[in-house]
C-alpha positions in Angstrom: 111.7 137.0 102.9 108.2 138.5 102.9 106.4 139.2 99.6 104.0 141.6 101.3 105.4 144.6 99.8 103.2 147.7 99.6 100.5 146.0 97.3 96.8 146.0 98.2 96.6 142.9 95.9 96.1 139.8 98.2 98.8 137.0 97.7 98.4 133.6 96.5 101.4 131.7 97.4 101.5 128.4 95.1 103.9 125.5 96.0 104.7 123.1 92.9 104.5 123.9 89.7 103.3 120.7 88.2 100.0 120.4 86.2 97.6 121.6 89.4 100.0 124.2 90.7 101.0 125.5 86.8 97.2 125.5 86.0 95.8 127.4 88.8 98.6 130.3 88.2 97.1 130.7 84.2 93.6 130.9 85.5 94.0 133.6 87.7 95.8 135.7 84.7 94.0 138.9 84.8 93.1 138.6 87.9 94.2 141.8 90.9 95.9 139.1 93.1 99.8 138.5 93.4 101.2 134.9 92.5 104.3 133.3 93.8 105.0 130.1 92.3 107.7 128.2 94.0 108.9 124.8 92.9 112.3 123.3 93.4 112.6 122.8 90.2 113.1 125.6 87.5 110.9 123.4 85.0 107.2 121.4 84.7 107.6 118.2 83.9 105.1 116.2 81.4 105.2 113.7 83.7 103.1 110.9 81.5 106.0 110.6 78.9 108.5 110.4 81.6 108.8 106.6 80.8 109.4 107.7 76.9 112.8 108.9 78.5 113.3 106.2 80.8 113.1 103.5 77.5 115.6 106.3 75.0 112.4 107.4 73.0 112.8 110.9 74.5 114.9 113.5 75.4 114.8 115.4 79.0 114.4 118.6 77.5 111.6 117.2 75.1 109.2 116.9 77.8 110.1 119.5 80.3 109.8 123.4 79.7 111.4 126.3 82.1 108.5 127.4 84.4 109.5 131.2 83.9 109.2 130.8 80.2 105.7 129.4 80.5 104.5 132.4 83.2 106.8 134.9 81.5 103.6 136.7 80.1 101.7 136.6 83.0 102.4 139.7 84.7 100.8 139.2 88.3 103.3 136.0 88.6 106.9 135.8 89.9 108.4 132.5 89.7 111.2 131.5 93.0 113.3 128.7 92.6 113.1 127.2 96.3 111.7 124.0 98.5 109.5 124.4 101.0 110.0 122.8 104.2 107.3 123.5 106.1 103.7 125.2 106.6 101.9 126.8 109.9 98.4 127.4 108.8 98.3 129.5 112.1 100.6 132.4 110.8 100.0 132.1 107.2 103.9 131.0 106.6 105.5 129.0 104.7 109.3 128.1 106.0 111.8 127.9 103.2 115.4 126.6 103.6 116.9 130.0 103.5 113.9 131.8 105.2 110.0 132.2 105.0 106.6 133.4 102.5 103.6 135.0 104.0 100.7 134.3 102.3 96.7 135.3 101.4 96.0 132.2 100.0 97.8 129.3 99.5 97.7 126.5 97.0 99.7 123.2 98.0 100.5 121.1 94.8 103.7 119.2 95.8 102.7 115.9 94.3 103.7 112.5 95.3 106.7 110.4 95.6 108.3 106.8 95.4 106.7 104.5 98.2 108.1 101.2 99.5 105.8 100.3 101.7 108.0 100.5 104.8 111.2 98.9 102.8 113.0 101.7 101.6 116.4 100.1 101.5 114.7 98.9 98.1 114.8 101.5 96.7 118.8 101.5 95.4 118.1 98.2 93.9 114.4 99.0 91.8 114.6 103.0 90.9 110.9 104.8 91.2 110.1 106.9 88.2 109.1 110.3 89.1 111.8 112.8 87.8 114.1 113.6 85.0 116.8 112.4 87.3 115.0 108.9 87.8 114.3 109.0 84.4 118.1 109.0 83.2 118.9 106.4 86.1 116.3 104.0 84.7 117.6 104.4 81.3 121.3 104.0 82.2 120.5 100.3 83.8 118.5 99.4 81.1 120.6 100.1 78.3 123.9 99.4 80.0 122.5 96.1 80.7 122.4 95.1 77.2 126.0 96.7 77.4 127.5 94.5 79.8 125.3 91.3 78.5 127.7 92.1 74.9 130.3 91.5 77.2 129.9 88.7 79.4 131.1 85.0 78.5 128.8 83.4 80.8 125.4 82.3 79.3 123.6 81.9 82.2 124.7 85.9 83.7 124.0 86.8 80.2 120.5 85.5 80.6 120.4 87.6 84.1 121.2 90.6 83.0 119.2 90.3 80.0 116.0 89.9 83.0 114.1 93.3 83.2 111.2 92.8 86.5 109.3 95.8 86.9 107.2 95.6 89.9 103.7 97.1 89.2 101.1 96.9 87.3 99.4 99.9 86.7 99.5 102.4 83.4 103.3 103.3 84.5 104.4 99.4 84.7 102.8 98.4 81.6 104.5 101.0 79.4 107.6 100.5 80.9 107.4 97.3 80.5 106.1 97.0 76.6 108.4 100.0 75.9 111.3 97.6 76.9 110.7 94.8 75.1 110.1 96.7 72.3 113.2 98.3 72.2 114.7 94.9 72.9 113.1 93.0 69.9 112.8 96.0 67.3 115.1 98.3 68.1 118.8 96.7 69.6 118.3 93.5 67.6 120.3 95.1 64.5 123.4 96.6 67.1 124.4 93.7 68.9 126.9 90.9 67.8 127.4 88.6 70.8 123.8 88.4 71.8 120.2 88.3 70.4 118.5 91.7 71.9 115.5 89.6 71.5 116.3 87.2 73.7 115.8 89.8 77.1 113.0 88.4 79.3 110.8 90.9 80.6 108.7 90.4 83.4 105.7 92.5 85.1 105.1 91.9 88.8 101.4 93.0 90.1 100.4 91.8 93.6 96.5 91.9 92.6 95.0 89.6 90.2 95.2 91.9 87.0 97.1 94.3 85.3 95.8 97.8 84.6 93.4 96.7 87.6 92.0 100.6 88.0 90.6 99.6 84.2 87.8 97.7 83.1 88.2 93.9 83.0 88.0 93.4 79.5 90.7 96.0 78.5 93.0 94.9 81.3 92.7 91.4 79.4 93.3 93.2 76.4 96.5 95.1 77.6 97.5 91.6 79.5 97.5 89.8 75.6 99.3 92.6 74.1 102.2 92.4 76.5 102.0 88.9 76.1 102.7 89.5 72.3 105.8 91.5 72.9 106.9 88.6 74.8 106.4 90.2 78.3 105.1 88.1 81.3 102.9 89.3 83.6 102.9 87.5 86.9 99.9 88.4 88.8 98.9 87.5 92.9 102.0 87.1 94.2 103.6 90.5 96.0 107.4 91.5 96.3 108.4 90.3 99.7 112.4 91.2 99.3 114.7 93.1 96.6 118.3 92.6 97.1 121.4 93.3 94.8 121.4 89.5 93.6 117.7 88.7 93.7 114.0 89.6 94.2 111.7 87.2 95.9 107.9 87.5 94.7 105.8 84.9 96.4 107.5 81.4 96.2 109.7 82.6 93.0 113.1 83.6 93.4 114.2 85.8 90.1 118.0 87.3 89.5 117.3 90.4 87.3 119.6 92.6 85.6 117.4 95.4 86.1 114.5 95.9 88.3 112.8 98.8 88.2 109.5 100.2 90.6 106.5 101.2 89.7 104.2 100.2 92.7 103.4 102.8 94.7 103.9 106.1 95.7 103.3 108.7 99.0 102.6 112.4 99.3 105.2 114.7 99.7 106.1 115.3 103.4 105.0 118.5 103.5 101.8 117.2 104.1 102.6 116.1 107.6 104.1 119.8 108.7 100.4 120.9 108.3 99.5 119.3 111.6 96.2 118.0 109.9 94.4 114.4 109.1 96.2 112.7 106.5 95.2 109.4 105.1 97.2 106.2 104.4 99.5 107.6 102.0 100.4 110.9 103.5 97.6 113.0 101.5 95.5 115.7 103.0 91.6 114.9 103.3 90.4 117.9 102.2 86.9 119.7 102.6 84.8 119.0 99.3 85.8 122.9 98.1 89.6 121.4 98.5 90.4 123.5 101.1 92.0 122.0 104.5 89.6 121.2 107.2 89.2 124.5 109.4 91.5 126.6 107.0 89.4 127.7 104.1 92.5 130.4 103.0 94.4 127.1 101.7 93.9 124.5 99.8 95.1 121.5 98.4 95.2 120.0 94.9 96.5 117.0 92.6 98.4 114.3 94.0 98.3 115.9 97.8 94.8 116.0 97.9 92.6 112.8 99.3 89.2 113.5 97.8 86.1 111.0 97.3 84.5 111.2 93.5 81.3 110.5 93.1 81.7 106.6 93.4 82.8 107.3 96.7 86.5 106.3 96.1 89.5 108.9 96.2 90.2 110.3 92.8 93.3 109.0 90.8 96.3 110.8 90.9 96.7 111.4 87.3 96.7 114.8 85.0 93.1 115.5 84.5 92.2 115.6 88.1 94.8 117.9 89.1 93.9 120.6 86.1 90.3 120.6 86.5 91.8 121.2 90.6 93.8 124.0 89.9 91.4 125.9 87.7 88.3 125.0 90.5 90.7 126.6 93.2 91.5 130.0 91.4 87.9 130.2 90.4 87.2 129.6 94.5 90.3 132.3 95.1 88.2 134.8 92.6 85.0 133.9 94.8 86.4 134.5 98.0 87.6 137.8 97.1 84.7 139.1 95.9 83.2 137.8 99.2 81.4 134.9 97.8 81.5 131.3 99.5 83.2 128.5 98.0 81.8 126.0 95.6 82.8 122.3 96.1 85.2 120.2 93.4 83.4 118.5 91.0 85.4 115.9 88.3 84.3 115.4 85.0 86.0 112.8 84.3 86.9 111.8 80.7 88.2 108.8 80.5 91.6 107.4 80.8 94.5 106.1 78.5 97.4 103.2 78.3 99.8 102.5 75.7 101.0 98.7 75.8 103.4 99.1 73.1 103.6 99.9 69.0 100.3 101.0 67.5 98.5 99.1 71.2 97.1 100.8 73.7 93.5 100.2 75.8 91.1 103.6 76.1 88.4 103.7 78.6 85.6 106.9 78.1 83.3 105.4 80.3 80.7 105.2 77.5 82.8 103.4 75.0 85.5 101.5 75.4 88.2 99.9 72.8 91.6 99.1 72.2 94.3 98.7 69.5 95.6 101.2 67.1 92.6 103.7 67.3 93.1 103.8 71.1 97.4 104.0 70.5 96.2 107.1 68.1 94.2 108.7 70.4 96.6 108.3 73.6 99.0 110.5 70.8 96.7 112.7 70.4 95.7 113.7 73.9 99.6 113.8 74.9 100.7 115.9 72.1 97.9 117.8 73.0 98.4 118.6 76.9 102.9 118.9 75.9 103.3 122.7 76.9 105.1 124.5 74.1 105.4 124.0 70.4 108.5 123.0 70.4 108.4 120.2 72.6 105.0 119.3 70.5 107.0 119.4 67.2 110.1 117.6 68.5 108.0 114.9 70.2 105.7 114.2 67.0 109.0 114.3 64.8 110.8 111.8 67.4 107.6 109.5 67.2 107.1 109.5 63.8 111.0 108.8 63.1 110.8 106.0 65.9 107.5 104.4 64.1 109.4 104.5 60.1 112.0 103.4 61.5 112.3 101.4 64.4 115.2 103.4 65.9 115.0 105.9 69.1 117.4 108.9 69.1 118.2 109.1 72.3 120.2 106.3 74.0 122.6 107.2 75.6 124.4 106.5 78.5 125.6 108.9 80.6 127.1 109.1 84.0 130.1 106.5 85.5 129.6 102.8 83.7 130.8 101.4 86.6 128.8 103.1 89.1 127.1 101.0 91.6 123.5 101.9 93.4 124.5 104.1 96.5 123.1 103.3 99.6 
């Protein structure tokens, strides 16, 4: 398939449509360039509230929006539905599975994925959270283990499966794990006859010596008591050395969950490694300070994909804000280059970074003040509702949150899929 055509236009070619891919399309709206926007997915994913599904606070379609719907006014865009397999940077092509894309300029924004550090037989026993399909998974275990607990005559495998271990403890581990035991101590305690909901043991696993450890000290200590006062544990210095069916061994401790769930780490997409160029530890690109790839200044590389040094010298966080102030630099760099003009290097402004622990508790850090509690829980609402594409999705997830805080209930568990399925291999 070549999307030459007869156009003079040159043709940007952008591969995932998450916030760095989806951003970089808008900015060049108006511009005389093509866009192709391929994603394997027909829809962006708000990928922040993806936990809010995961723990029945949120629908699927409440933070996802059709990418066509969101480009359909952007007339120098077309949208495939496709997956890219592979790059050569030589010929300009990028190899689909049912042929191949030239390109002008290409943007790679493919994002990141579950990482197991070399044990990925793991991964059928603690699910990774990174689509709507992990999502559902994660939220059939965790509410068909209260289920089965209603069920079981046994005290002590009552007591199992009412063990949730998530193993991480950065922003994603310590919302799952708040959002679960509030859901277990204000939300199932009404539903249940045989057992006390709030009775579940949750426990939080991080190998380092804090929680929340890419956050200050003092708010990780803050996050660390509010956990503590939805009655979730936080075990800290001891890594997962085994996961198994039955059990999980971190450090010395040997713990049967019910549930276990991932939230450790995470590698680039293997695309990455079809570009023949130096990746880093976890599979990202190192990219040139304008984000383009080392000797190939027609493509680039943004958001998750991308290993670039701020201005601490460490490699920037994979999180939203890096990878729309990405996609905006690269279509103004786009614009430059076809106007003739050299590249200007990536810059990050950052501002500051967000964590909710639980009900009215979350931990805000803006670099030049920091704080915690409900003003920080109101602004993490704030800035979420703010960066949800379409007002829908904004109405529908204030609506939810504001019935869920009223009234301690969440609309959307349910349990779909086999109830007798087991993890396949």
């Amino acid at each position: 398939m070549d999307t030459r055509g007869q156009s003079e236009a040159p043709h940007v070619l952008i591969v995932g449509a998450g916030f760095g891919g989806l951003y970089a399309a808008k900015a060049l709206a108006g511009e005389l360039v093509r866009i192709t926007v391929i994603d394997r997915r027909n829809h962006h994913l708000f990928q922040p509230l993806l936990y809010q599904v995961a723990t029945a606070a949120l629908s699927p379609g409440d933070i996802a929006h059709p990418i066509r719907a969101i480009l359909s006014r952007q007339k120098n865009v077309r949208v495939l539905l496709a997956e890219a397999s592979a790059v050569n940077l030589q010929s300009k092509k990028v190899t689909l599975r049912d042929g191949e894309i030239t390109y002008d300029y290409l943007i790679l924004a493919t994002g990141v994925r579950h990482a197991y550090f070399g044990h990925n037989e793991w991964e059928k026993w603690a699910p990774g959270l990174k689509s709507l399909e992990d999502a559902l998974e994660m939220r059939r275990r965790i509410l068909l283990a209260f289920e089965k607990a209603e069920r079981e005559p046994d005290e002590k495998r009552r007591r199992e499966l009412l063990t949730f271990l998530i193993i991480g403890g950065g922003p994603t581990g310590v919302e799952l794990a708040g959002a679960i035991a509030e859901i277990s101590r204000q939300v199932m305690v009404r539903d249940f006859r045989t057992i006390d909901p709030g009775e579940a043991q949750v426990i939080l696993v991080e190998g380092g010596p804090r929680v929340l450890p890419s956050y200050p000290d003092d708010l990780s200590a803050k996050a660390e008591k509010s956990l503590a006062q939805l009655g979730v544990q936080a075990w800290k210095g001891a890594p997962v050395t085994s996961i198994s069916e039955k059990e999980v061994r971190v450090g010395d401790r040997i713990v049967v969950a019910g549930t276990t769930l991932w939230a450790a780490g995470v590698e680039a997409s293997p695309l990455a490694r079809s570009l023949g160029v130096k990746l880093d530890r976890a599979g990202r690109v190192l990219v040139e300070p304008d984000l383009t790839i080392p000797g190939h200044h027609d493509a680039f590389v943004i958001g998750d994909l991308a290993d670039l040094a701020g201005k601490d010298g460490k490699p920037l966080p994979g999180v939203c804000p890096v990878a729309i102030q990405q996609g905006r630099h690269v279509a103004h760099n786009i614009r430059r280059a076809c106007q003739g003009k050299p590249l200007r290097p990536f810059e990050y402004f950052d501002k500051g970074s967000l964590a909710t622990i639980g009900r009215a508790a979350a931990v805000a850090d803006f670099g030049w003040i920091k704080f915690s509690g409900f003003l920080a829980w109101a602004a993490w609402l704030f800035v979420h509702i703010f960066f949800l594409i379409g007002f829908r999705n904004r109405f529908v997830v204030m609506f939810e949150w504001a019935w869920a805080y009223f009234t301690f209930q969440r609309a959307a568990r349910l349990i779909t899929g086999d109830i007798n399925a087991r993890p396949s291999s």
